[in-house]
Every structure is written in structure tokens, then in C-alpha cells.
MINULUM-486700 format. One record per residue (C-alpha): y, z, x; residue in one letter. Coordinates in Angstrom, 3 decimals, always signed. Each point is the difference from the previous one (the first is absolute). Example, Ala and Ser with C-alpha at 12.3 -4.5 7.8 and 13.67 -1.06 7.14 Angstrom:
2
node north=-4.500&up=+7.800&east=+12.300&type=A $
node north=+3.440&up=-0.660&east=+1.370&type=S $
//
This chain:
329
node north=+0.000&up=+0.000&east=+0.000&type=X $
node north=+3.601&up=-1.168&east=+1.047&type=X $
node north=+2.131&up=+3.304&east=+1.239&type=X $
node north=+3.491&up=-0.494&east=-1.529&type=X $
node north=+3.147&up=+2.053&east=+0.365&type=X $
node north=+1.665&up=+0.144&east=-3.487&type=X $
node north=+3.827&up=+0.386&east=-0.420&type=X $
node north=+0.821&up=+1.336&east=-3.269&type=X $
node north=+3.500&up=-0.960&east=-1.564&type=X $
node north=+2.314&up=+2.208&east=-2.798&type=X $
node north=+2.577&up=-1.298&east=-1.687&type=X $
node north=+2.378&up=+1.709&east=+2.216&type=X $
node north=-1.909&up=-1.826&east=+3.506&type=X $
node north=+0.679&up=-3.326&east=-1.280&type=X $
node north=+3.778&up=+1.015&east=-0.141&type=X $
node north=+0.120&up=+1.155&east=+3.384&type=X $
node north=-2.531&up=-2.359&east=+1.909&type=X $
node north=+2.450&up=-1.460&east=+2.472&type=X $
node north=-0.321&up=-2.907&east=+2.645&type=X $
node north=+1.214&up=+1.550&east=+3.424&type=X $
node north=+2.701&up=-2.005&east=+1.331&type=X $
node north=-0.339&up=-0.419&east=+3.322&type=X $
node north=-3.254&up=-0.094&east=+2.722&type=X $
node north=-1.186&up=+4.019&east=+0.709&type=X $
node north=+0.203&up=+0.516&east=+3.501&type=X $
node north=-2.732&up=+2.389&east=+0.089&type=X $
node north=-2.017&up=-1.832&east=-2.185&type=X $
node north=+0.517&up=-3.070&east=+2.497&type=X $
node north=-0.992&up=+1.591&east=+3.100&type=X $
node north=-2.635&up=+1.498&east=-1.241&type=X $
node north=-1.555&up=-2.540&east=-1.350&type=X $
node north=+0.944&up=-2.265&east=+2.874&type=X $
node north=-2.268&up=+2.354&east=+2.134&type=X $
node north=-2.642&up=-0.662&east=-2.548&type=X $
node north=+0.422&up=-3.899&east=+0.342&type=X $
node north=+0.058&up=+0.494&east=+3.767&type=X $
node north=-3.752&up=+1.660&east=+0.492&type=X $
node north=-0.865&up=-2.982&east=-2.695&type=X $
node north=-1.037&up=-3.177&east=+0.114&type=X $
node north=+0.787&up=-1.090&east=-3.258&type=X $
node north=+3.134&up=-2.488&east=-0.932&type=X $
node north=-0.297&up=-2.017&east=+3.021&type=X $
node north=+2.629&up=-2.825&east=-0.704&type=X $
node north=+2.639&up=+2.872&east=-0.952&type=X $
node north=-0.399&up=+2.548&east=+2.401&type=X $
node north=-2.248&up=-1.614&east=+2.798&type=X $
node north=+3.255&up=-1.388&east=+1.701&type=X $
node north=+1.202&up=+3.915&east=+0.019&type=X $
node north=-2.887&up=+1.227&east=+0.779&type=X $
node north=+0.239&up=-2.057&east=+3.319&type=X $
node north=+3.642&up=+0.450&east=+0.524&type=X $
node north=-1.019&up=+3.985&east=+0.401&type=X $
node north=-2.194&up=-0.575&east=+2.677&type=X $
node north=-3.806&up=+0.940&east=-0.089&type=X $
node north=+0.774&up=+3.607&east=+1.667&type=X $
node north=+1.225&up=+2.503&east=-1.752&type=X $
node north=+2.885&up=+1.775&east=+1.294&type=X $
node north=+0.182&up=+3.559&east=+0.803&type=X $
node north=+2.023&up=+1.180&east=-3.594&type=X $
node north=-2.955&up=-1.932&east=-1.917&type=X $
node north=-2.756&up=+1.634&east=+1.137&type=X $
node north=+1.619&up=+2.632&east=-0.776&type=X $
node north=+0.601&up=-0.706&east=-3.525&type=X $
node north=-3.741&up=-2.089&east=-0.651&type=X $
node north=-2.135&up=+2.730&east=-0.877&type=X $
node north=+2.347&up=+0.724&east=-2.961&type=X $
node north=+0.125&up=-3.303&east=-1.248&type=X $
node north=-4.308&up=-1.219&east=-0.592&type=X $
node north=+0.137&up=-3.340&east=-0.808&type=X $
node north=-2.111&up=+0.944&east=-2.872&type=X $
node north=+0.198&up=+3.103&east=-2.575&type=X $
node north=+2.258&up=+2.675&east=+0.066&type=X $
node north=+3.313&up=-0.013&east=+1.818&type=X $
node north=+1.499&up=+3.498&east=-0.327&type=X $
node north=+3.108&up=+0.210&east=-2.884&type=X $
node north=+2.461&up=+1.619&east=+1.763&type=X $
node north=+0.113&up=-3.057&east=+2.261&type=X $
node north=+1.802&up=-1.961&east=-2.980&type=X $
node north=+1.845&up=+2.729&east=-1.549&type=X $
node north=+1.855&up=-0.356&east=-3.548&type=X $
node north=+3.190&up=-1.434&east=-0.830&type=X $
node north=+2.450&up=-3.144&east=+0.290&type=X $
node north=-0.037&up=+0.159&east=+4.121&type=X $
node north=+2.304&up=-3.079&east=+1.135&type=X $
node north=-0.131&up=+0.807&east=+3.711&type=X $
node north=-3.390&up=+0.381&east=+2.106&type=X $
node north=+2.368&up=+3.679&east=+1.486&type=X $
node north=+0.415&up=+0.959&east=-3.332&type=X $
node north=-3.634&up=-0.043&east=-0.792&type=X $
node north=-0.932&up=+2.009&east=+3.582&type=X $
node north=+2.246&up=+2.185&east=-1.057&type=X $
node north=-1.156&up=+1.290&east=-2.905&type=X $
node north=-3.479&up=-0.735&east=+1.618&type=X $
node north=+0.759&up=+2.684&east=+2.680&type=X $
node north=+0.934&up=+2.450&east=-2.507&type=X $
node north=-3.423&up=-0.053&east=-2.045&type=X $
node north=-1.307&up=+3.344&east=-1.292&type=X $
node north=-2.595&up=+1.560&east=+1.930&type=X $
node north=-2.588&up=+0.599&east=-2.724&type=X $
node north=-0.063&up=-4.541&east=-0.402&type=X $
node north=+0.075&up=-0.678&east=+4.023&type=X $
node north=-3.278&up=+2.484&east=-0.510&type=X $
node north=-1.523&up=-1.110&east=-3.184&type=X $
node north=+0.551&up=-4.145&east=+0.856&type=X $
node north=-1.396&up=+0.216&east=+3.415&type=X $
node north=-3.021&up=+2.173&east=-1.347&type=X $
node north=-0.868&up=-3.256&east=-1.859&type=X $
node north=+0.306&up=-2.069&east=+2.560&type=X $
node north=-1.678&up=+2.056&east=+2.436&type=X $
node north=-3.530&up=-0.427&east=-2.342&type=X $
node north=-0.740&up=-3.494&east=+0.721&type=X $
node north=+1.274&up=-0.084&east=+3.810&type=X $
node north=+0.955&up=+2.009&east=+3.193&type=X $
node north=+3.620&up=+0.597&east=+0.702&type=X $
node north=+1.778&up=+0.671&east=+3.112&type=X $
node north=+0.481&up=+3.364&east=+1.152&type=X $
node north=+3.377&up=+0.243&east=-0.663&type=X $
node north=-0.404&up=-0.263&east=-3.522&type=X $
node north=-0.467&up=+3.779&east=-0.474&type=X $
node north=+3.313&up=+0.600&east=+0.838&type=X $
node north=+1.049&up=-2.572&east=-1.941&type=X $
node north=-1.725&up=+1.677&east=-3.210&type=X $
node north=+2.141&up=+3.431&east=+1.479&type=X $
node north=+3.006&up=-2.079&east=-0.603&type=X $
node north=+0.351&up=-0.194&east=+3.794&type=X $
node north=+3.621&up=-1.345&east=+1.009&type=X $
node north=-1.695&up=-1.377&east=+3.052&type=X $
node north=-2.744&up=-1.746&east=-1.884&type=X $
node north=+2.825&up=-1.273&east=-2.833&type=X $
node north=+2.127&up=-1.052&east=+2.748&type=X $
node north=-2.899&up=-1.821&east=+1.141&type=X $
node north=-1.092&up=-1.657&east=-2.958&type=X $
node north=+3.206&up=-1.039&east=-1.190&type=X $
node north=+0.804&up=-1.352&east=+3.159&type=X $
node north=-3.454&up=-2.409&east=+0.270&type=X $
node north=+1.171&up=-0.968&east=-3.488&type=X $
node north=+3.304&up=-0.549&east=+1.017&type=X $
node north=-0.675&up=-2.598&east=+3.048&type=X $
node north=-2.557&up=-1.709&east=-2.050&type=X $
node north=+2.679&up=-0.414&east=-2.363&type=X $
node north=+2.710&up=-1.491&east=+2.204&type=X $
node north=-2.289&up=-1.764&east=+2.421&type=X $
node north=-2.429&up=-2.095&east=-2.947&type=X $
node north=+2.178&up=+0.285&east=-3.253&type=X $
node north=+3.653&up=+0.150&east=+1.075&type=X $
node north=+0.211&up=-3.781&east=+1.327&type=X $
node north=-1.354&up=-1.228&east=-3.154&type=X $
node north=+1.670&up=+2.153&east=-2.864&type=X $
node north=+2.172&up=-2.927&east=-1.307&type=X $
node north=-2.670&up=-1.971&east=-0.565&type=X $
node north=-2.351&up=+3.317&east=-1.938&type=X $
node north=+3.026&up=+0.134&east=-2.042&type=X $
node north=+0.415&up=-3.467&east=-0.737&type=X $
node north=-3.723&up=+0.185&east=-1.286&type=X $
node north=+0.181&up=+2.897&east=-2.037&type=X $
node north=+3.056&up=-0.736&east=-1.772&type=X $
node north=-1.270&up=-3.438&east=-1.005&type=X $
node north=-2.795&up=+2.062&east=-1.368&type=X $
node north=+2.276&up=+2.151&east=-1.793&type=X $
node north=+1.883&up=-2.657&east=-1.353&type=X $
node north=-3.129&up=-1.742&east=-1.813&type=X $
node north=-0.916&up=+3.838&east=-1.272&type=X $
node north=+3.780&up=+0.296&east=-1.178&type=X $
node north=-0.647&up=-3.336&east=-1.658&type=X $
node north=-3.537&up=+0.785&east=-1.286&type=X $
node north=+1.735&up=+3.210&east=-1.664&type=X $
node north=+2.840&up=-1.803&east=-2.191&type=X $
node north=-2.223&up=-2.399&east=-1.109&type=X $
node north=-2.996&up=+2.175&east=-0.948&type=X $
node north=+0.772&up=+3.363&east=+0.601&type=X $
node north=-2.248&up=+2.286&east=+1.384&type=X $
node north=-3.184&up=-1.393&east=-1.373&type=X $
node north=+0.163&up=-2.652&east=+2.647&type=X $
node north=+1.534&up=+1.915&east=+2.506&type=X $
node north=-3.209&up=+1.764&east=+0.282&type=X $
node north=-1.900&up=-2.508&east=-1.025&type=X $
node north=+1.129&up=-2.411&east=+2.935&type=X $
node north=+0.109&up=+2.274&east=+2.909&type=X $
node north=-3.296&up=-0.984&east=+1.942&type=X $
node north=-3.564&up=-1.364&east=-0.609&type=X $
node north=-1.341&up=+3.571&east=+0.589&type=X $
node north=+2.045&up=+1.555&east=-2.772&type=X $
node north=-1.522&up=-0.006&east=-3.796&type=X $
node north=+2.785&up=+1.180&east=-2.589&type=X $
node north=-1.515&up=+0.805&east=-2.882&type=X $
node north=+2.848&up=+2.216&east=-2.056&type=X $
node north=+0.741&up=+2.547&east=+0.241&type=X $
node north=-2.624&up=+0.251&east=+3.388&type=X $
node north=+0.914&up=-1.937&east=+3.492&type=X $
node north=-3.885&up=-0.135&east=+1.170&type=X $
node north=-0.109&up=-0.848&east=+4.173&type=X $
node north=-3.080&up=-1.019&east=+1.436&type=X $
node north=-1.043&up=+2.646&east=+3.151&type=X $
node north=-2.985&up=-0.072&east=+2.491&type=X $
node north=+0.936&up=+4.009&east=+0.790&type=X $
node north=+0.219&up=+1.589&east=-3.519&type=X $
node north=-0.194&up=+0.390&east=-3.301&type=X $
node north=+3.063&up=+2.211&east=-1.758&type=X $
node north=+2.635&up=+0.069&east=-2.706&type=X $
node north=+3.491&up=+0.261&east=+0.647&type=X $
node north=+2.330&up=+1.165&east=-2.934&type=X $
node north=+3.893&up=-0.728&east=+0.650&type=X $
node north=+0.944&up=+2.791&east=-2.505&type=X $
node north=+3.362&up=-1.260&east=-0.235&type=X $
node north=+1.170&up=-0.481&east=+3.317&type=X $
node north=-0.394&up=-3.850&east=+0.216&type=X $
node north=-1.313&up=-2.075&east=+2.394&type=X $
node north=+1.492&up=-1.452&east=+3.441&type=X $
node north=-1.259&up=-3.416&east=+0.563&type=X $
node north=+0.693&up=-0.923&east=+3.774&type=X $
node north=-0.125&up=-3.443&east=+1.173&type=X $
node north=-1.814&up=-0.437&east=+3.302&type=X $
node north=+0.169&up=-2.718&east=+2.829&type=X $
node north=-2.795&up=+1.810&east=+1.844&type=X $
node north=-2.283&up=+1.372&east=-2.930&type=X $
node north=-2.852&up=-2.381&east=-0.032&type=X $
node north=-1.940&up=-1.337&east=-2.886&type=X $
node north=-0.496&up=+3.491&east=-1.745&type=X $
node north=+2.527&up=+1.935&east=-1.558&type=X $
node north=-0.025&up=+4.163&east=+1.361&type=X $
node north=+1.286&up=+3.271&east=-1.412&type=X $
node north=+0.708&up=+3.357&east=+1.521&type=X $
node north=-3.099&up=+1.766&east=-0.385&type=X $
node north=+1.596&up=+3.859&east=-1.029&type=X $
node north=+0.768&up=-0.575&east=-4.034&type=X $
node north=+2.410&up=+2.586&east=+0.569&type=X $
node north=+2.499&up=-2.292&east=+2.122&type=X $
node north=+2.629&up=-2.364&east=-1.886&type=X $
node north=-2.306&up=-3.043&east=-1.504&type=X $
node north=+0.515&up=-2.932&east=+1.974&type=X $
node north=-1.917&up=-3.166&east=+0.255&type=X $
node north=+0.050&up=-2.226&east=+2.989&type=X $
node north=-0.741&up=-3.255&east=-0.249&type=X $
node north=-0.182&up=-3.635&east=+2.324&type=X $
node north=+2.887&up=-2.751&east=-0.655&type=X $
node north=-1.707&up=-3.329&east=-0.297&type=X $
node north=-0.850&up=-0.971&east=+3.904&type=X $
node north=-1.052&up=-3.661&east=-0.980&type=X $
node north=+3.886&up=-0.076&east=-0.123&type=X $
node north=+0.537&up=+1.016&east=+3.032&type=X $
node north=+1.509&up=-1.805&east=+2.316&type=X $
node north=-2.032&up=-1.296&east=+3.266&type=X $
node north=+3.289&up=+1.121&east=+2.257&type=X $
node north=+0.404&up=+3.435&east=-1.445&type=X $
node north=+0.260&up=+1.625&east=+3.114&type=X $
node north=+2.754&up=-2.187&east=+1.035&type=X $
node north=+2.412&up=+0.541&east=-2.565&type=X $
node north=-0.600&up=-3.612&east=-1.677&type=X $
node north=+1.958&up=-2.307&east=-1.988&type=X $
node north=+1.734&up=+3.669&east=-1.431&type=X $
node north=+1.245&up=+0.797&east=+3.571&type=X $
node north=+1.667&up=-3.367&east=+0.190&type=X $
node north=+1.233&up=-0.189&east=-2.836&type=X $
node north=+1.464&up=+4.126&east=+0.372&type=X $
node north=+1.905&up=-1.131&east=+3.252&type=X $
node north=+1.590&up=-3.363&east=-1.266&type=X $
node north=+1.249&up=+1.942&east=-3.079&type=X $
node north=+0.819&up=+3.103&east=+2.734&type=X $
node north=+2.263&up=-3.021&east=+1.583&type=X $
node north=+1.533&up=-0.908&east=-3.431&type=X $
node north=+1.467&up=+3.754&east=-1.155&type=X $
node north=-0.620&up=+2.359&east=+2.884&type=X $
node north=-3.563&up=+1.427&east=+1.236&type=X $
node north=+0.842&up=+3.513&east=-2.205&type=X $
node north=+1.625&up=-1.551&east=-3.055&type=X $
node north=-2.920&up=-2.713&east=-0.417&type=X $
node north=-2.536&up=+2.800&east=-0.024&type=X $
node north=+2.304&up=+2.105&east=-2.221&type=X $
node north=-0.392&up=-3.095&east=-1.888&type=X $
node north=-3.997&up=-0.087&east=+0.514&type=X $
node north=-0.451&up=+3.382&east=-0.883&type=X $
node north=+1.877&up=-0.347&east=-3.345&type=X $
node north=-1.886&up=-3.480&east=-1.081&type=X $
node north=-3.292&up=+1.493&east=+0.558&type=X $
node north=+0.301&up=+2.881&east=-2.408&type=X $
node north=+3.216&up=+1.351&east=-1.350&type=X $
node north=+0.910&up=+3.209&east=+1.825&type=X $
node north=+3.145&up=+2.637&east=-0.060&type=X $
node north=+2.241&up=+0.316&east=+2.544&type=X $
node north=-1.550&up=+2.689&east=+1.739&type=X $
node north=-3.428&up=-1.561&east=-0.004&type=X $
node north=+1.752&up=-3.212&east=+1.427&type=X $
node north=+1.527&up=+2.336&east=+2.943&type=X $
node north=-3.646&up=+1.538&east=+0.840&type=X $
node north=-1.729&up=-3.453&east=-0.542&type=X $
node north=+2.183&up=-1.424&east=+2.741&type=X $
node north=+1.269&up=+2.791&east=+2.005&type=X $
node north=+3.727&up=-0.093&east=-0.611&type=X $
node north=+2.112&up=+2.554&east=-1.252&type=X $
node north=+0.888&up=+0.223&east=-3.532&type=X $
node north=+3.741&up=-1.145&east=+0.615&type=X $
node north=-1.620&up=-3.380&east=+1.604&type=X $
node north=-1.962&up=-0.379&east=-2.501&type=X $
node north=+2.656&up=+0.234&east=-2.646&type=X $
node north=+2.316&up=-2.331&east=+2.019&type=X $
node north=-3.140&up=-3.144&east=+0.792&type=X $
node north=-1.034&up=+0.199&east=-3.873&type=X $
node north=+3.885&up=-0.270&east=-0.884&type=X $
node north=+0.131&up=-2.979&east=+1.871&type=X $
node north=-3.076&up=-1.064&east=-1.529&type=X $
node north=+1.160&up=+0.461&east=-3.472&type=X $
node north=+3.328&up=-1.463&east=+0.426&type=X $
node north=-1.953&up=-3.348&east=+1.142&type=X $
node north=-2.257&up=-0.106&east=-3.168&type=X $
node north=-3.201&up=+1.291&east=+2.221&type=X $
node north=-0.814&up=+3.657&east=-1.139&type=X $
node north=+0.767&up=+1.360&east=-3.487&type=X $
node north=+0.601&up=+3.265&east=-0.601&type=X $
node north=-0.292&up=+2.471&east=-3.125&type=X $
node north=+0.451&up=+3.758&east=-0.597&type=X $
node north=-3.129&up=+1.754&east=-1.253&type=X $
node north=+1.120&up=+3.863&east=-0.156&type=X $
node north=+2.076&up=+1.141&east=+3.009&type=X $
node north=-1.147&up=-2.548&east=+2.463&type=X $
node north=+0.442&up=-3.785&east=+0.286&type=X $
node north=-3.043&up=-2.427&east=-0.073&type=X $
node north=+0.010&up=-3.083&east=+1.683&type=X $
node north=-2.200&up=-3.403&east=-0.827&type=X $
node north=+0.164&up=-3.491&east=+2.327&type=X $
node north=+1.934&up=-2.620&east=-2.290&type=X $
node north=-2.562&up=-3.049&east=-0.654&type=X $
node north=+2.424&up=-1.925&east=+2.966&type=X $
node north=-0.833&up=+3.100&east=+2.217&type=X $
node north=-3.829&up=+0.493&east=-0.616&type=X $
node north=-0.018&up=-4.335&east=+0.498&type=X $
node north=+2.080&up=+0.488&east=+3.529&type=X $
node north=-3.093&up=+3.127&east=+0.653&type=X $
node north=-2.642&up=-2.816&east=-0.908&type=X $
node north=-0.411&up=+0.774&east=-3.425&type=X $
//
């Protein structure tokens, strides 16, 4: 008999199931350190693969054993919450209660032998954080860094067809469309697992649906029902670009329009088109201050680009159709 994992929906979930907006950080790298012990998605990630080298550097063997290319990863390694930045995620990584460092890597510690240094790291060692966070942190900048434009060109062209799929059929075929693994049978999202067979009741607190470049074929969730609900799942890699790694046709196309307005106004501009944002999220996104921000989506709106409209005590800003055309569409 098939061993499912069955998501069960309220009336209140459906409201607040929600389509993260940009790549998770955490997510990404550790999945990318799945991909990396794998063989599987050779045309997508062999050419990265190879570009990493065949040794592993110091910081990754340090960070392997947590990572099994199969079964569990620990939770706390992709903790909760709408992380933009991979330091924002280490951060609240580093800060992880005790009682979960001890409890996640009990689990893992079942099926395989850990380093030595993982004691301390269930103790809620400094040391062994510092360490940890620090593998994950050169992994990070060293395979995942280089390529970020082009995981979040990916995932927001996923989120766009899910923002589409939404308005035209509402969250029926949201869930019904998410991946070839997934059975939504309402009010129960039913996902196809090798490693168990459970129930997972939302209760009311939604679901997170996180779009992956690195996820592979299956779709995972956190295995602790207690965390916030989210749902991981792979964009479509047949549409992936073969030069990925380079940047591709959206890096050319980013530094001709870079030439045409200014290299921080055209990604002002970029940032806006892809999904509408506030000011303040357009500041983070980009890493201006808020008073730049304010001035480059000014200029934007003055030239029929960016339009902007109040929604409480904060401004929200959407790409004109002229400025999601000049951001290729």
C-alpha cells in the first residue's frame, strides 16, 4: 500500500494559503547540498555540479553529514518565516532553542553517524553554531550567490503562472496544479512519500507554498507538525534555461536596461514588475535606503513606469504594462 502524507484544509487555510514571494535562502542551500551528493537532474545541475569541483571544500564537509541526500534533513536548518537574505535566515538559525537543536538531531542521528561535534551542537554550543552556520554560510556564497538572479528569475516565473492559475480558478487549481506528486482531493492535499505515512491538519494557520529552483521532482514538508505549515515545491526545470549559471538572456537583457535608466533604478524597476511591493520592501529587496527608494520610484512614476496606490498607511507600488514590457514582460 502507497504511504501518503495528507494535508487537511479548513475554511480558514484556504484564506491564508499564500505563495512565498521570493526564493528561501535556506531552503536553497539546503537543498542545493541535497542536489550536490545527487546525481539526479543532470542537464540542470550537472554544469554546477562541475563548476564546484569534485572535492569538497573544507566548510562542506563540514556541513554534509547534516544534509543526507536522502530522508531527513534536520528542521531547524530551514527555520520559519519570510527570510529574504541567506544572514537573515543564519541568524535566526543561530538562535534556535535548545530543546529542537536536541530533538532534530536525535532524528537524524537514527539512520546515520554524526560527527563528534554534534553533541555540542545539541548543547547549543556557540562554537558548534558558529561552526555550522559558518559551513552553511560559504556554501551559500561560494555555490548559490553567483547564480541568485537567475533562482529568482525561475521562481518568480513560477509564481507568476500560480498568481495566474489563482485568478482564473482559485484555489482549486492552485493546488490542483502544483506538481505531478500532489493529489488534491478537497478539502485533503494527499503527497506521495517513500518515508511515511501521516496526516497533517493546518488548523487554521494556512499553508506556505515555497517555490524551489533546487527541490527536485518531489515536493517536501517540515517534518515537526508543530512548525508553521509550509510546502516546498520544484518550479518547472524543463523551463530552465541551458545557461542558467551564466546569467542568460535575463542578465543581458538586466544590463542593457541597467544602461537605459541607471543600474539601481532599473532594478528598482525589476523589483516592482515582478511583484508589487511597498516602499520598504523595495529598499530591502535592493539594498538602498528608504529615501532612495522613494526618490528612483518617483522618477519612475513621473515617466509612466511604476504606479503607485495607498493601501492603509503605506504606499504600494506595481510596474506600469510599459515598465513590466521594458523588464521583459
Amino acid at each position: 500500500m502507497a504511504t501518503m502524507v495528507r494535508i487537511h484544509f479548513t475554511s480558514t487555510d484556504f484564506a491564508r494559503t499564500v505563495v512565498a514571494a521570493e526564493p528561501d535562502p535556506m531552503w536553497e542551500t539546503l537543498l542545493s547540498l541535497h542536489m550536490l551528493q545527487s546525481r539526479d537532474g543532470r542537464r540542470v545541475f550537472g554544469p554546477w555540479r562541475r563548476a564546484l569541483g569534485g572535492v569538497p571544500s573544507e566548510s562542506l564537509r563540514e556541513v554534509l553529514p547534516f544534509a543526507p541526500p536522502r530522508g531527513y534533513s534536520p528542521d531547524f536548518l530551514t527555520p520559519a518565516g519570510a527570510i529574504g537574505h541567506v544572514e537573515e535566515g543564519i541568524d535566526v538559525l543561530a538562535s534556535t532553542p535548545r530543546s529542537r537543536l536536541r530533538g532534530d538531531l536525535e532524528v537524524l542521528g537514527r539512520d546515520r553517524r554524526l560527527p563528534g561535534w554534534s553533541s555540542d551542537l545539541a548543547n547549543g554550543g556557540t562554537g558548534a553554531l558558529r561552526r555550522l552556520t559558518g559551513a552553511l554560510r560559504d556554501h551559500h556564497d561560494r555555490a548559490l550567490a553567483p547564480h541568485w538572479d537567475s533562482i529568482r528569475r525561475h521562481v518568480h516565473a513560477d509564481r507568476a503562472l500560480r498568481a495566474r492559475t489563482l485568478l482564473q480558478g482559485g484555489v482549486d487549481s492552485l493546488l490542483s496544479g502544483l506538481s505531478p506528486a500532489l493529489d488534491w482531493q478537497s478539502p485533503v492535499l494527499e503527497m506521495r512519500s517513500l518515508l511515511t505515512d501521516r496526516d497533517l491538519h493546518l488548523d487554521g494557520r494556512g499553508l506556505r507554498l515555497i517555490p524551489s529552483f533546487f527541490c527536485w521532482r518531489a515536493p517536501i514538508l517540515l517534518r515537526d507538525p508543530s512548525l508553521q505549515p509550509v510546502l516546498v515545491y520544484p518550479v518547472d526545470h524543463d523551463a530552465v534555461d541551458a545557461d542558467w549559471l551564466s546569467g542568460g538572456r535575463g542578465r543581458r537583457g538586466d544590463e542593457a536596461l541597467g544602461n537605459l535608466l541607471g543600474r539601481t533604478r532599473a532594478e528598482v524597476l525589476c523589483t516592482v514588475a515582478r511583484h508589487g511591493h511597498s516602499t520598504t520592501q523595495v529598499a530591502r529587496q535592493v539594498g538602498v535606503s528608504m529615501a532612495t527608494a522613494s526618490q528612483h520610484l518617483s522618477v519612475l512614476r513621473e515617466n509612466g513606469l511604476v504606479a503607485t496606490h495607498r493601501l492603509g498607511s503605506s504606499s504600494h507600488h506595481t510596474a506600469t504594462p510599459l515598465g513590466r514590457g521594458l523588464c521583459g514582460g
